[in-house]
C-alpha positions as CSV (number, residue, x, y, z in Angstrom):
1,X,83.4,130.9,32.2
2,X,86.2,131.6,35.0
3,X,86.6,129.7,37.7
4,X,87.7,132.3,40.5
5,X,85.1,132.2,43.5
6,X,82.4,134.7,43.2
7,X,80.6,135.8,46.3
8,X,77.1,137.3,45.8
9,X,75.1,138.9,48.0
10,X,71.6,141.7,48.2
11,X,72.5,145.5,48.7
12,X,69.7,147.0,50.2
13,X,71.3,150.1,50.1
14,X,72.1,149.9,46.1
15,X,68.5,147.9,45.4
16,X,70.5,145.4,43.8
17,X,72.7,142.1,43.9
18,X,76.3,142.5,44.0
19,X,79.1,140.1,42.9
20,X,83.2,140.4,44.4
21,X,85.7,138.2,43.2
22,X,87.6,137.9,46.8
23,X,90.8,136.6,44.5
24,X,90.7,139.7,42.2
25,X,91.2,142.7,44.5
26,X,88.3,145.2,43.5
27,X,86.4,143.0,41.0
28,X,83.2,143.5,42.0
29,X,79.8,144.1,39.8
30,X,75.8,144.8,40.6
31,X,72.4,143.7,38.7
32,X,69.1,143.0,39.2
33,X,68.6,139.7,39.3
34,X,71.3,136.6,40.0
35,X,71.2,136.0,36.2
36,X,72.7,139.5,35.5
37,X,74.9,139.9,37.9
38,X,76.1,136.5,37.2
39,X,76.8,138.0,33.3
40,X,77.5,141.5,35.0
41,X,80.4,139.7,37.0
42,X,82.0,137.4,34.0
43,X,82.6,140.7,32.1
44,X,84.3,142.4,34.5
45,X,86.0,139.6,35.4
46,X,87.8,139.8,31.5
47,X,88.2,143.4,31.8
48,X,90.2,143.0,35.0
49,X,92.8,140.1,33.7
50,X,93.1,141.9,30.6
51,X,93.8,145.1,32.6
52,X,96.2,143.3,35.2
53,X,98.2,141.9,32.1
54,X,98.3,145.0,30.2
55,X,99.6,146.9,32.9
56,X,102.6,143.9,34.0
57,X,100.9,142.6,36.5
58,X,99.8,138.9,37.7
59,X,97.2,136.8,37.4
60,X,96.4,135.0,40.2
61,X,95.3,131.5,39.4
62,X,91.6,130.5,40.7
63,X,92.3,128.3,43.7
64,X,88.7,127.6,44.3
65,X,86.4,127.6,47.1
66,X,88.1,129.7,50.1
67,X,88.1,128.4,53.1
68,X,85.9,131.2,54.5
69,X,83.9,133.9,53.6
């Protein structure tokens, strides 16, 4: 379980929920309920730290809840 901030929100347009990672530029993932997105989200999540290292890049460090949304 990470510990960035994940913001999740309905998609009318998609017909389903979608999580973003605001800290993890791009990191976003859809489902059809909270519970799968929620999953949806923590795997892509991985994939994206794994990618950032393998490619040199930083990791920023979770800072918590943002001051806005």
């Amino acid at each position: 379980m990470h510990k960035y901030e994940i913001i999740i929100y309905w998609s009318d347009e998609d017909d389903a929920y979608i999580a973003e990672v605001p800290e993890l530029p791009g990191c976003a993932s859809d489902g059809k309920t909270h519970q799968e997105v929620l999953k949806n989200i923590e795997v892509v999540i991985d994939e994206w730290i794994e990618t950032a290292k393998l490619m040199g890049r930083s990791v920023p460090e979770p800072r918590g809840r943002l001051l806005f949304a």
